[in-house]
C-alpha angles and dihedrals in degrees: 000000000000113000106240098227083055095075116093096180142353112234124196113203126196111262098237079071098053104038106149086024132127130219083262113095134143129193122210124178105223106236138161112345087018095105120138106147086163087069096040090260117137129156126302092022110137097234115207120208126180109218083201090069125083131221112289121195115263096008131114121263132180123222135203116229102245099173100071096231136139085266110109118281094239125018125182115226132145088228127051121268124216116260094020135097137222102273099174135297117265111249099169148031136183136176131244122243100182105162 
């Protein structure tokens, strides 16, 4: 569950985007330590993950910090990370154009 006060904006995307999504979805900006130039990311991309979709095998997830530590609260991998949980799989990615 997304703390409310966590949500910076609501963002309605047009549907041929999101075809095979759910309502769930999430948006990230890749920033420092979000690198993953094998997969196209760079950094200032928005990143969209649908928390309805599981794990899949070389694609990229994000996970949510349980442990309660200094490490950073989400982190992207296509593998899962100790001390993090499943958050939702990346199923777009678009580049940002800020003038």
């Amino acid at each position: 569950m997304i703390d409310e006060k966590e949500v910076t904006a609501y963002v309605r995307m047009p549907a041929c985007f999101m075809q095979g999504c759910s309502e769930d979805i999430v948006i990230f900006r890749a920033d420092g330590g979000n690198h993953f130039t094998d997969y196209g990311i760079c950094e200032g991309m928005f990143l969209f993950f649908d928390r309805k979709k599981r794990f899949k095998k070389g694609s990229l997830s994000c996970y949510i910090n349980t442990a309660g530590d200094e490490r950073p609260k989400y982190k992207v991998s296509d593998k899962s990370i100790t001390g993090y949980r499943h958050f939702g799989r990346l199923v777009l990615t678009l580049r940002n154009y800020e003038v």
